[in-house]
VOVEX-603358 format. One record per residue: y, x, z of N, C-alpha, C in turn; residue number from 1. Coordinates in Angstrom, 3 decimals, always signed. Layout:
<nodes>
(node (Y,X,Z),(Y,X,Z),(Y,X,Z),NUM)
...
</nodes>
This chain:
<nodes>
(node (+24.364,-9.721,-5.505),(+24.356,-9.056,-6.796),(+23.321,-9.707,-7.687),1)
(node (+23.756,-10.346,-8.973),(+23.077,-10.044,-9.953),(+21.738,-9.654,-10.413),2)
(node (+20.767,-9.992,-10.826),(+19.664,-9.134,-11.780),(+20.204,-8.396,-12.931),3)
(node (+21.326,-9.312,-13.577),(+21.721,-8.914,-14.712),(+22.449,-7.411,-14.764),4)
(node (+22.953,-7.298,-13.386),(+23.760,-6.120,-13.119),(+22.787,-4.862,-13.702),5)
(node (+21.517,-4.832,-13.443),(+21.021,-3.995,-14.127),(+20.604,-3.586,-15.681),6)
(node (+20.763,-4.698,-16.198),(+20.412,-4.656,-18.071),(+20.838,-3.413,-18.740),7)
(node (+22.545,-3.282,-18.370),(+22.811,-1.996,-19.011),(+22.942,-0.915,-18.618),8)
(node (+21.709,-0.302,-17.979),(+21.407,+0.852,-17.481),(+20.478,+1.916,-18.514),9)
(node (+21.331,+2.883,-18.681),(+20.501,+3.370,-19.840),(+19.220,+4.019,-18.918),10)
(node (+18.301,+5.020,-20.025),(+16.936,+5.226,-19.717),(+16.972,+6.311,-18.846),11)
(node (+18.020,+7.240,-18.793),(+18.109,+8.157,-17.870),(+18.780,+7.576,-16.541),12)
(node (+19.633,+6.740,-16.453),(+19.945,+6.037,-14.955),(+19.110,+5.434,-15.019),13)
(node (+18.130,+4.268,-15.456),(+17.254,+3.939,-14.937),(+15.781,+4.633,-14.082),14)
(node (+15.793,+5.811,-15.063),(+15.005,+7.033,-14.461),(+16.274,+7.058,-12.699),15)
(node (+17.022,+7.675,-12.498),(+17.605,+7.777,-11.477),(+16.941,+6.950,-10.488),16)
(node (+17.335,+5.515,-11.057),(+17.412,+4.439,-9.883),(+16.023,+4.405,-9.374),17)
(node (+15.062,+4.883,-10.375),(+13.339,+4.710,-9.966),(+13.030,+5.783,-8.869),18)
(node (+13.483,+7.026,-9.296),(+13.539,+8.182,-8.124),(+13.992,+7.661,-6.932),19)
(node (+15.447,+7.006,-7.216),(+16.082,+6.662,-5.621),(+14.815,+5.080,-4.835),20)
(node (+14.938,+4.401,-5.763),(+14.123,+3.768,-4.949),(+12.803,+4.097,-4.571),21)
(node (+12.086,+4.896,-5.197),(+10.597,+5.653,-4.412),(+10.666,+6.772,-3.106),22)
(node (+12.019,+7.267,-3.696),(+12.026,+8.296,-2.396),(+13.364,+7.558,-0.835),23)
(node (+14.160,+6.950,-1.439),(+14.864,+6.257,-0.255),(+15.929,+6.431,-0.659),24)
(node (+15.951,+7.740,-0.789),(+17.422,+8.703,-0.877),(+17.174,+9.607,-1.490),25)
(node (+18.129,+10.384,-1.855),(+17.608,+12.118,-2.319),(+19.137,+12.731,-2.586),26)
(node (+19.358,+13.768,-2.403),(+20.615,+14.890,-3.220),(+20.179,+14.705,-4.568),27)
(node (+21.372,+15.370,-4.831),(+21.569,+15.874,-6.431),(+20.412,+16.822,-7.076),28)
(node (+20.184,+17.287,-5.857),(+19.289,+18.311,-6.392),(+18.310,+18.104,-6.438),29)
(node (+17.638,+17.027,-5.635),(+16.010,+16.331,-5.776),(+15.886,+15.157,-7.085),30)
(node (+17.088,+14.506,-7.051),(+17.175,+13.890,-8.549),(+17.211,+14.521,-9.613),31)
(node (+17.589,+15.942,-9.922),(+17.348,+16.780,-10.717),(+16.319,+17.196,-10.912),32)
(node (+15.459,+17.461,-9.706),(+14.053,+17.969,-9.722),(+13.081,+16.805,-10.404),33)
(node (+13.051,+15.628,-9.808),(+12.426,+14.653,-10.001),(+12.304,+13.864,-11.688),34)
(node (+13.551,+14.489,-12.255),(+13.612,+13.812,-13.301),(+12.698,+14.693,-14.392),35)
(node (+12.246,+14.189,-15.725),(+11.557,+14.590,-17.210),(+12.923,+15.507,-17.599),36)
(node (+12.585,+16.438,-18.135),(+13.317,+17.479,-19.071),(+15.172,+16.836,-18.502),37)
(node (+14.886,+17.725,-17.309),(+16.227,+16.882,-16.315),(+17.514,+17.760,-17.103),38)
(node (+18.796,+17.047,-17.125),(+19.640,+17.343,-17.820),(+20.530,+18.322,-16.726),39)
(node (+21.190,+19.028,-17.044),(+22.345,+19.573,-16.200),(+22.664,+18.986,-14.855),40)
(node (+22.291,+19.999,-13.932),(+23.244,+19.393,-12.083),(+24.654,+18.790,-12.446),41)
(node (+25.515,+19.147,-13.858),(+27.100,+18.537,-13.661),(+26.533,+16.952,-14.175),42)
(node (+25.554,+17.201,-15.511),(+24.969,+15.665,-16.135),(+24.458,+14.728,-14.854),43)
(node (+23.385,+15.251,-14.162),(+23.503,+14.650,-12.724),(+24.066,+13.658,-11.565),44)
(node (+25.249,+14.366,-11.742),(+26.501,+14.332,-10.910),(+27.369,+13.556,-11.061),45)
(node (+27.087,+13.393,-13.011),(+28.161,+12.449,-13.110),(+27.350,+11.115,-13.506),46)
(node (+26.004,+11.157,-13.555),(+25.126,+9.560,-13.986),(+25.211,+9.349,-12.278),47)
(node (+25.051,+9.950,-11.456),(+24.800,+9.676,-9.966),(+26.322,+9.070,-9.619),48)
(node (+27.778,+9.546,-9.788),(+29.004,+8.890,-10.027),(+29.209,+7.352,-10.655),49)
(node (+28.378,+7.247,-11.868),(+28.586,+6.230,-12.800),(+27.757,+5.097,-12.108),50)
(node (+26.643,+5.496,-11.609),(+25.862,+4.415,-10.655),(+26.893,+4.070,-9.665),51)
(node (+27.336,+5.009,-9.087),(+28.049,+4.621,-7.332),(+28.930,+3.630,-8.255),52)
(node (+29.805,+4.398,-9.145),(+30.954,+3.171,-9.710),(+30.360,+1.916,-9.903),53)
(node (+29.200,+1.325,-10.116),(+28.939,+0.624,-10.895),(+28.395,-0.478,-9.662),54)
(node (+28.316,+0.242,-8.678),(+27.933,-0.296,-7.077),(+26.362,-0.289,-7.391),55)
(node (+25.466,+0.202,-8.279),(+24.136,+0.101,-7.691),(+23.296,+1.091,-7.091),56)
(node (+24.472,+1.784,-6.002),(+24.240,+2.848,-5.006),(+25.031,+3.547,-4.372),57)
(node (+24.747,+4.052,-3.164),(+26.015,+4.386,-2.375),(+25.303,+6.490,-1.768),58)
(node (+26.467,+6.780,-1.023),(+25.880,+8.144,-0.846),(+26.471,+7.882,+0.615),59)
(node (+25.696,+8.883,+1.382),(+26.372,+9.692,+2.555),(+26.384,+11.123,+2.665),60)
(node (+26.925,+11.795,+4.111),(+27.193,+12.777,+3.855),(+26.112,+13.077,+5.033),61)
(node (+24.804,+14.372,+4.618),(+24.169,+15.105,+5.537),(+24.275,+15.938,+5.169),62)
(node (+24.624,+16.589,+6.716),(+24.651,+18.208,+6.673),(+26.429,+18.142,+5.647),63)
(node (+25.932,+19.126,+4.589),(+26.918,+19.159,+3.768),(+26.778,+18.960,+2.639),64)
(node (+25.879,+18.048,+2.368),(+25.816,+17.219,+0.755),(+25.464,+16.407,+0.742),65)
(node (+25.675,+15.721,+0.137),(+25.738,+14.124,-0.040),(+24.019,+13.193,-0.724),66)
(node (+23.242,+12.718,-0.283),(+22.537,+12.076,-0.402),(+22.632,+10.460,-0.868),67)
(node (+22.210,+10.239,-1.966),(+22.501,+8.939,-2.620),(+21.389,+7.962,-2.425),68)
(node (+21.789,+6.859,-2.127),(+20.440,+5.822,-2.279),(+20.663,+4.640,-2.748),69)
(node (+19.823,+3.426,-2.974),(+19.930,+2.758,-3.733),(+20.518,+1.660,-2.978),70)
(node (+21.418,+0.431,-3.385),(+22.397,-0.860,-2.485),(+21.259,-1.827,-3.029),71)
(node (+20.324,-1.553,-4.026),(+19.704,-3.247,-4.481),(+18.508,-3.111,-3.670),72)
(node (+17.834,-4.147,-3.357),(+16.281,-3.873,-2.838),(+15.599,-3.541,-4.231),73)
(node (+14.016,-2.737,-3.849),(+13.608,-2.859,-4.883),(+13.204,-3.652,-5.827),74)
(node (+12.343,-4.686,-5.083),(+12.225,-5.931,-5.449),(+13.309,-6.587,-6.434),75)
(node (+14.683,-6.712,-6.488),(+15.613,-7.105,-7.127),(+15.763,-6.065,-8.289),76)
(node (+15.402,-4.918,-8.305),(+15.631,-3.735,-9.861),(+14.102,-4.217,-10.612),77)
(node (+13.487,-4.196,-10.022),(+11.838,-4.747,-10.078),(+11.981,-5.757,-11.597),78)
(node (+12.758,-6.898,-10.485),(+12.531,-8.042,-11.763),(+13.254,-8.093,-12.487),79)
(node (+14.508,-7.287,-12.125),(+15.526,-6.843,-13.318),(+14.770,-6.315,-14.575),80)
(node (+14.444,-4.836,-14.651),(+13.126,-4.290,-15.189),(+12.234,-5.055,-15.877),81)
(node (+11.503,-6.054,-15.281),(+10.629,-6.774,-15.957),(+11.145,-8.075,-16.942),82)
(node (+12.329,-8.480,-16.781),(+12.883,-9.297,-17.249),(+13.426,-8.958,-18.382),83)
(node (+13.653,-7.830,-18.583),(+14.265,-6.561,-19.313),(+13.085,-6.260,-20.706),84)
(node (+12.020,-6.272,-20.290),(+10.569,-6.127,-20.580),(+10.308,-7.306,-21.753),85)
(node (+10.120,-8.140,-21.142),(+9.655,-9.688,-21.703),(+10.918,-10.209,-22.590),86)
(node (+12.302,-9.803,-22.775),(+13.030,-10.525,-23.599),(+12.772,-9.160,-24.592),87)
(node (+12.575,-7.804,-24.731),(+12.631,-6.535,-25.534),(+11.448,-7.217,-26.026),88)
(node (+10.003,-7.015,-25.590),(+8.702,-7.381,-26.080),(+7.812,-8.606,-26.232),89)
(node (+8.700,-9.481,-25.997),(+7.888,-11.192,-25.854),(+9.215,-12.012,-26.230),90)
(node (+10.246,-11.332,-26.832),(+11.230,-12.808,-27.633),(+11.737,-13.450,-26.078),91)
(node (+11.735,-13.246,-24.912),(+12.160,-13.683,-23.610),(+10.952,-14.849,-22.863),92)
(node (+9.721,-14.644,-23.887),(+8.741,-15.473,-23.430),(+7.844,-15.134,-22.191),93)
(node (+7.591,-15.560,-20.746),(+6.933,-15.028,-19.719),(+5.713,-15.832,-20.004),94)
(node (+5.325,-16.303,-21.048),(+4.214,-17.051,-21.137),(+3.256,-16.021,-22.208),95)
(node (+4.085,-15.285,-23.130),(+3.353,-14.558,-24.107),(+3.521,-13.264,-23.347),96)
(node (+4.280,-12.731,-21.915),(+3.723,-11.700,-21.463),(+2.833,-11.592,-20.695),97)
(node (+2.737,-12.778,-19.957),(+1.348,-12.851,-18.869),(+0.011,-13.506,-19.498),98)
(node (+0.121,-13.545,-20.844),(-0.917,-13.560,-22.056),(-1.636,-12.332,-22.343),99)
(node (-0.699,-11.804,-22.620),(-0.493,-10.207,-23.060),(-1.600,-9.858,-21.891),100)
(node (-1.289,-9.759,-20.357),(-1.754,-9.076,-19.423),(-2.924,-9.708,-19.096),101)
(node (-3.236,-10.483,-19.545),(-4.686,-11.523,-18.733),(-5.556,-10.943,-19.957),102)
(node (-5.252,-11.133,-20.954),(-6.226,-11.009,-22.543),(-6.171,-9.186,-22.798),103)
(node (-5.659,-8.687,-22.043),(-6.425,-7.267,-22.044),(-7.128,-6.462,-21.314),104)
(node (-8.681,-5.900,-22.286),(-9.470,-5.653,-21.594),(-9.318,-5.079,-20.452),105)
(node (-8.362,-3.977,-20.054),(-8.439,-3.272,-19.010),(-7.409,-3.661,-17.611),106)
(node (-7.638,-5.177,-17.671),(-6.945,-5.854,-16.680),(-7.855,-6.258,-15.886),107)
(node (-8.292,-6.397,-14.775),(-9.272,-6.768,-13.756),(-8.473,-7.385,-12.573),108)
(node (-9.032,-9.022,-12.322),(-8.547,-9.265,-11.163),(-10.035,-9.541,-10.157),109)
(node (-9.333,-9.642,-9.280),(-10.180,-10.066,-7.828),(-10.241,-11.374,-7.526),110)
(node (-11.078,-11.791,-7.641),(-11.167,-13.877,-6.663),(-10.097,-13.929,-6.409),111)
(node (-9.481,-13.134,-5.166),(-8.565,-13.040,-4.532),(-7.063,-13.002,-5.165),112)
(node (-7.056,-12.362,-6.128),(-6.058,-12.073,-6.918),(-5.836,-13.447,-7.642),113)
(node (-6.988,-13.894,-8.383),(-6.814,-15.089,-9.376),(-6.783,-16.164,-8.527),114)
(node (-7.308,-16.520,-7.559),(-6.757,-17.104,-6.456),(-5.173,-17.532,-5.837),115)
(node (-4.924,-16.252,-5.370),(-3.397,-15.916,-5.652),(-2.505,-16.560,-6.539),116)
(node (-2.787,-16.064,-8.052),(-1.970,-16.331,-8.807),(-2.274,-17.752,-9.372),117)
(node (-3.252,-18.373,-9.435),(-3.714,-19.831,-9.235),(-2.568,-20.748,-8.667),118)
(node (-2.534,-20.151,-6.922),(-1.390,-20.665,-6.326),(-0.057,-20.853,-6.817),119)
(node (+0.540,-19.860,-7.444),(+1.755,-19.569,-7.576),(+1.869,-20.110,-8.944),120)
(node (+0.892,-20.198,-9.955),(+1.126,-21.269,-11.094),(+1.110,-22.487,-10.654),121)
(node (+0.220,-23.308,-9.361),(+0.705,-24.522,-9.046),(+1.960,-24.994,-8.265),122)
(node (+2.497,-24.151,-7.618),(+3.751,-24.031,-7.187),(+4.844,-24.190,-8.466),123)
(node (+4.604,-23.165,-8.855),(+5.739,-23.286,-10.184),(+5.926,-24.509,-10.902),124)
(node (+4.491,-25.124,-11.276),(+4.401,-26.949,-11.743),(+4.904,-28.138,-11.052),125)
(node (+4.460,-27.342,-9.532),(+5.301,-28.678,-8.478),(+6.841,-28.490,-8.343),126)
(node (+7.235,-27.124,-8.869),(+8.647,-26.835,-8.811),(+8.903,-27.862,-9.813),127)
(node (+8.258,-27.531,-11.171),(+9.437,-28.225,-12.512),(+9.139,-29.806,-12.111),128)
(node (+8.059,-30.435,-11.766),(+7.965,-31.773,-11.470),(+9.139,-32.204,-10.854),129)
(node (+9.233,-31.522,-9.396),(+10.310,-31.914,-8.430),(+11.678,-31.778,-9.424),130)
(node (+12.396,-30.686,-10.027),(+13.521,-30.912,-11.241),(+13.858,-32.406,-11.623),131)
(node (+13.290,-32.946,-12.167),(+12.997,-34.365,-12.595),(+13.079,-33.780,-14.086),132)
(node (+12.690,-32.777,-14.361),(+12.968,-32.342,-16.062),(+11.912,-32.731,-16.586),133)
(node (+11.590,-33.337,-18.341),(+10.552,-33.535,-18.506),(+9.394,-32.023,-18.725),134)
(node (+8.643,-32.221,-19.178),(+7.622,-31.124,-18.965),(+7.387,-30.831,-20.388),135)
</nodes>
């Protein structure tokens, strides 16, 4: 599947899919609970339908109601989400969002962290080198 599969998820299935992926699973009725100024058990029922249709979640049957959970890893809604993020608020630029996040005050990393991400910016350089694309 896709990243893209997720783009057109409105703000209340996306609310859904965040519940299902924090809790595993849940009924109808814990997605109801879980949600902001939650809409109707039938409203529910049928965004929890429109997901299954849409394959980015499946249900089973316990006991005698049906429990829904999520088919994507999280990781994969994750960068859906964030990708989602950076073309809405940065023009599709990941250079003016991880600008954004370094140049504000209340961002703090660890050695460890900038370390980290040190790595993974030189990785990314030895990636485009290896491409043969120019730079």
């Amino acid at each position: 599947m896709t990243i893209d599969k997720f783009r057109g998820l409105s703000r209340r299935e996306r609310e859904i899919m965040e519940i299902l992926h924090r809790t595993g699973k849940a009924s109808p009725d814990q997605v109801q609970e879980s949600l902001p100024s939650p809409p109707s058990y039938t409203a529910v029922n049928t965004m929890l339908r429109i997901l299954m249709d849409h394959g980015h979640i499946d249900r089973t049957l316990e006991g005698r109601q049906y429990v829904y959970f999520p088919i994507q890893p999280r990781q994969t809604a994750a960068r859906s989400a964030l990708q989602q993020v950076i073309e809405t608020f940065f023009s599709g630029s990941v250079e003016q969002a991880v600008t954004t996040l370094l140049s504000d005050e209340e961002t703090h990393f660890s050695e460890d962290q900038l370390a980290r991400l040190a790595g993974l910016i030189e990785e990314a350089r030895m990636s485009e080198e290896g491409d043969g694309e120019p730079q």
